[in-house]
N, C-alpha and C positions, 0 to 999 in steps of 0.2 A: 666165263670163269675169270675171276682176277687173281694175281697170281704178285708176290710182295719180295718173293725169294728162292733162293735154291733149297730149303731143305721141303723137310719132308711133307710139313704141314702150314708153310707158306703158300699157299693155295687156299682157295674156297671152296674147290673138292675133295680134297682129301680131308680137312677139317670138317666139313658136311656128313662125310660118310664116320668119319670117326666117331661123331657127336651120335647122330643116328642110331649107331649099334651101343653105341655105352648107356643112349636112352631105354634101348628096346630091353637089354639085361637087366637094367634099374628099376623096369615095368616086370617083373620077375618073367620076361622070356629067358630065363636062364639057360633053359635047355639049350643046347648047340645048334641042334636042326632047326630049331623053332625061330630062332635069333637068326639064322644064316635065312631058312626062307624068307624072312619078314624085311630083311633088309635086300636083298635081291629085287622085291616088290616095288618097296619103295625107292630105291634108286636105278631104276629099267634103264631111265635117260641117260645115265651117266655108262649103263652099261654098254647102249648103244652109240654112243660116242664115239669116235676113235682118236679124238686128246683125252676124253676124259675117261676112257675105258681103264687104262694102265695104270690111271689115279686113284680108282676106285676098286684094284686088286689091291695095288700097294695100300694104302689104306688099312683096310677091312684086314690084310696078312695081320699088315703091323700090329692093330688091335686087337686082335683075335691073340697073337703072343704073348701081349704084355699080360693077358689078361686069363692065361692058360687054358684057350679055346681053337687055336689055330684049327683047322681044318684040314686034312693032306690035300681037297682040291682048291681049296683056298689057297694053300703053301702051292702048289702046282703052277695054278693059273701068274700067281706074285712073279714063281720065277721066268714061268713063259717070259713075261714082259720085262725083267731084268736082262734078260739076256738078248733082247728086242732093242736095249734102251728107250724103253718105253716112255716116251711125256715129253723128250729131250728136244722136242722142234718147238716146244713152250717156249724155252729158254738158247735157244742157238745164236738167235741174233741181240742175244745181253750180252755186257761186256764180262768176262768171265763164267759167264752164268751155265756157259753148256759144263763146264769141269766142274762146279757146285755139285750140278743135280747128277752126275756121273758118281761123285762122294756119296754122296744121301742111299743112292739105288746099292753101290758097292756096301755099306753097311746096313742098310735092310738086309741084303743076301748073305751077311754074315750074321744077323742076329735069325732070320731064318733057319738058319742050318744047323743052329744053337738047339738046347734042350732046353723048351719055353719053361717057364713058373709053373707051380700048382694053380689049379686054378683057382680063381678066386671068385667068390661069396659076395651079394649085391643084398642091400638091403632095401626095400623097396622105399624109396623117394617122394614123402608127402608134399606136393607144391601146392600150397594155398593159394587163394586168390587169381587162380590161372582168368577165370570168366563170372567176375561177381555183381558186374552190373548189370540191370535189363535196358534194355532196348531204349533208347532217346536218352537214357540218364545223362544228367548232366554233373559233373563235378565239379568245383574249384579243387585249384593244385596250387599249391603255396611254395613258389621257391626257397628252400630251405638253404641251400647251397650257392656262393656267387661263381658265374662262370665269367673265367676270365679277368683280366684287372678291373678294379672296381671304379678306378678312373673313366674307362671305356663303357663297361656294360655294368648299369646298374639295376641288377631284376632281384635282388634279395629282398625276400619277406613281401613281395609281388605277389599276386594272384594271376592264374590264369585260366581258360573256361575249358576243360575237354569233354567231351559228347560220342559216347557207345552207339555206332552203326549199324555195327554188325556185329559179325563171329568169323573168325575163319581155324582153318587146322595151325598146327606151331610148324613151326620150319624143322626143330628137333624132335619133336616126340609127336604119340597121339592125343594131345591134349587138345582142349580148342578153345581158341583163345579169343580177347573181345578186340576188336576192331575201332578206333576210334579218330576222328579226326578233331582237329584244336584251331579255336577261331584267336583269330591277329589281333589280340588285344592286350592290356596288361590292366591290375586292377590296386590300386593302395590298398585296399581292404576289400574285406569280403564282399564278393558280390550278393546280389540281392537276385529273387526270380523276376525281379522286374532289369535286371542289370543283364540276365540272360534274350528276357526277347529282344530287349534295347539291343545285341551285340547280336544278336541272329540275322537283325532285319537290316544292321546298319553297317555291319564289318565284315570283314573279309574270313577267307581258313588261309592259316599259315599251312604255308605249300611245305614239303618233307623234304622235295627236291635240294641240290646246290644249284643255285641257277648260273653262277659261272662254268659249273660243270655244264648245264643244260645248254650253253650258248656256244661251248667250244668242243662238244658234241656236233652242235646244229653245222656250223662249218664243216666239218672233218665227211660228215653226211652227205654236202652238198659238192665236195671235193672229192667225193668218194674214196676215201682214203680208209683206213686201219679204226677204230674206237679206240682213242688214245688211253681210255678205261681198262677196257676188257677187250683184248683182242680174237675172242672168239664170239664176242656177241653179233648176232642179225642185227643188222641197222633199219632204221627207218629214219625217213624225213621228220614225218609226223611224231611226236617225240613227247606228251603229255605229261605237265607235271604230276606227281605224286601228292595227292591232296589226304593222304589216312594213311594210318599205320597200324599191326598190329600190337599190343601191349603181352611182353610177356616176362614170366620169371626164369632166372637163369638159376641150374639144378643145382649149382654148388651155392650162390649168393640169393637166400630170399630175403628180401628187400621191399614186400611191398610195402608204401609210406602209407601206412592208417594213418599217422598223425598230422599226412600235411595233404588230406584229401578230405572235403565234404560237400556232401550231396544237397547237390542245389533245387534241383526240380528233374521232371521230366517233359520233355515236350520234342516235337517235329523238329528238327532241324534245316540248316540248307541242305537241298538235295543234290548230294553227292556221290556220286556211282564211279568216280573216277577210281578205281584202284592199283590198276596195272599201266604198265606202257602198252603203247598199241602191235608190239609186236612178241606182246604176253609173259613178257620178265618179269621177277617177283617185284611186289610192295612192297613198300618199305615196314624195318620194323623195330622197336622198339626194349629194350631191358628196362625196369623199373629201378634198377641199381644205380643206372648213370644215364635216366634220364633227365637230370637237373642240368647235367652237359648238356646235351644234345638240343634240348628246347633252347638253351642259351642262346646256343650257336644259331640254329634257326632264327629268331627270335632277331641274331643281329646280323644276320646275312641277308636276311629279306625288308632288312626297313629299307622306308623308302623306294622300293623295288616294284614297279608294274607288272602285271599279268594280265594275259586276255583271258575272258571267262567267256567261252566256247558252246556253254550252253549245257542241259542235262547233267551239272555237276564236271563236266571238264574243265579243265584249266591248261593252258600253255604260257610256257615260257620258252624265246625269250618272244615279244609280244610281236603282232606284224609290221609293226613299225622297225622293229629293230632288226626284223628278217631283213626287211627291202634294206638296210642299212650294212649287214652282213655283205648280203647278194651284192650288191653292189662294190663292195670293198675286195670281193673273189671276183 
C-alpha cells in the first residue's frame, strides 16, 4: 500500500475501496445489501490485513455516509477501529504524521455520529470504449499533446505503435478491459503495415517500469531493508519489469481519443507474457485522459536505457551488468 498523507484518502486503500463501492452503485447495485456484499468480496485481501483492515472500514463508513447508505455494522466495525487507532503504525514514524491521522480518525467519528444525507440516486454510467480492440490489433496513437518543455521532449504530432494482448478485469469496476503493450519507437507520420512488422522484428517494448525506481528497489532488496515505495509490500530479489498495461476509462473523464488513434493492421506480436512482478503485485495501468503524459514520460525516461530480455517475453531491469555493479558497491 503506498500511502502520501495523513488524511483520509492519502492512501491507496482507502481510495481503492472508495472507488470500488461508488462503482458497484453506479452498476445500479444500489440496493444496500447487495453493494455491501459485493464489496466485501472483492476486497477479502484488505479485509484480512491487519494495516489494511482499519482502512477498509474507514473507508467504506465514510462512503456509505456521504452517500446515505451507511450501514449500523459498517458504522460499528468504523468505530471498533477508531477507538483502536486504527492504521496509526502506518504513520508513527513520519514526522508529524501520527497527530494527522489521530485528526482524520477524530473527524470520521464525528461525521459518524452525525445524521448522514438522504440517500442518493445513481445513474447508471455508460463508459464506451472499455474493450474495442480485438486481439493483435494494432493502432497508431498520435501524440496530440507535448509533455514536458518542448526544448527537452519533443513527441508532438509523433506517432506511436500500441498492440492489444489481451483483456484483463478494471481495478475499479466490473468491466474488462484491453491489455496492451507499446513498442519503443516514434514515427513522423503515419506508420505503414509494413512500418508495423519493420518495428516488431527490429525494436524493442517500452517497459511501464521507472527504472530508477527499479534499481534503488534492487539495493534496498539486497540490503534487506524497508521498499522505500511501499512499506508493506513482499519484496523480492527478482524484480521484473512491467512490459503492458491495462488501458482504461476513468467514470467521471471519458476521454477516449477516436481522433488520434487508427488501426493499422493486425498481426502476432512479441511475445509477451510478462505482466506481473514475480511476487504477484498488480500491473501497470493506464487512463486514456492522461495518457499523452505518461507515454511522454516513459518515452523519456527510458531512452538510451538497457534491459536484459530474459526470455518468454520477461524483461529485467536494471541489467546484470549493473547488478554485479550494485553488489559490488554494497
Amino acid at each position: 500500500m503506498g500511502a502520501w498523507g495523513s488524511s483520509l484518502y492519502s492512501n491507496d486503500t482507502t481510495c481503492d475501496v472508495r472507488d470500488i463501492y461508488m462503482s458497484l452503485l453506479e452498476n445500479h447495485l444500489q440496493n444496500s445489501h447487495d453493494a455491501y456484499e459485493n464489496i466485501l468480496k472483492k476486497c477479502s485481501d484488505y479485509m484480512e490485513d491487519p494495516d489494511e483492515a482499519p482502512l477498509f472500514w474507514f473507508a467504506l463508513a465514510d462512503t456509505q455516509w456521504k452517500v446515505g447508505r451507511l450501514i449500523p455494522e459498517v458504522k460499528e466495525r468504523a468505530m471498533e477501529w477508531i477507538n483502536k487507532e486504527g492504521g496509526i503504525a502506518l504513520w508513527e514514524e513520519s514526522r508529524g504524521g501520527s497527530s494527522g491521522w489521530r485528526k482524520t480518525l477524530e473527524k470520521l467519528r464525528i461525521k459518524l455520529e452525525t445524521e448522514q444525507p438522504p440517500e442518493k440516486r445513481f445513474k447508471r454510467k455508460n463508459i464506451p470504449y472499455q474493450n474495442p480492440w480485438n486481439l493483435n490489433d494494432v493502432y497508431a496513437y498520435r501524440i496530440h499533446k507535448e509533455y514536458g518543455p518542448k526544448e527537452k521532449y519533443t513527441m508532438y504530432g509523433k506517432y506511436i505503435l500500441l498492440q492489444k494482448i489481451g483483456e484483463a478485469k478494471s481495478r475499479s469496476s466490473s468491466d474488462i478491459v484491453m491489455r496492451i503493450q507499446i513498442y519503443d519507437r516514434l514515427f513522423d507520420t503515419m506508420p505503414s503495415a509494413d512500418d508495423v512488422l519493420e518495428t516488431i522484428r527490429d525494436y524493442r517494448l517500452l517497459p511501464i517500469s521507472n527504472p530508477f525506481e527499479q534499481a534503488e528497489r534492487y539495493k534496498k532488496r539486497l540490503k534487506k531493508e524497508p521498499d522505500p515505495f511501499f512499506a508493506d509490500e513482499v519484496l523480492c530479489i527478482y524484480d521484473p519489469v512491467k512490459m503492458s498495461a491495462t488501458m482504461e476509462q476513468h467514470h467521471k473523464n471519458l476521454s477516449y481519443p477516436t481522433d488520434e488513434l487508427t488501426f493499422i493492421c493486425t498481426v502476432k506480436g512479441l511475445h509477451n507474457t510478462q505482466h506481473e512482478r514475480a511476487d504477484g503485485n498488480a500491473n501497470g495501468s493506464f487512463m486514456w485522459y492522461d495518457f499523452h503524459s505518461n507515454i511522454g514520460w516513459l518515452f523519456s525516461i527510458w531512452k538510451n536505457i538497457e534491459y536484459d530480455v530474459l526470455g518468454n517475453g520477461t524483461f529485467e531491469y536494471p541489467t546484470h551488468e549493473q547488478k554485479m555493479q550494485i553488489e559490488a558497491e554494497i
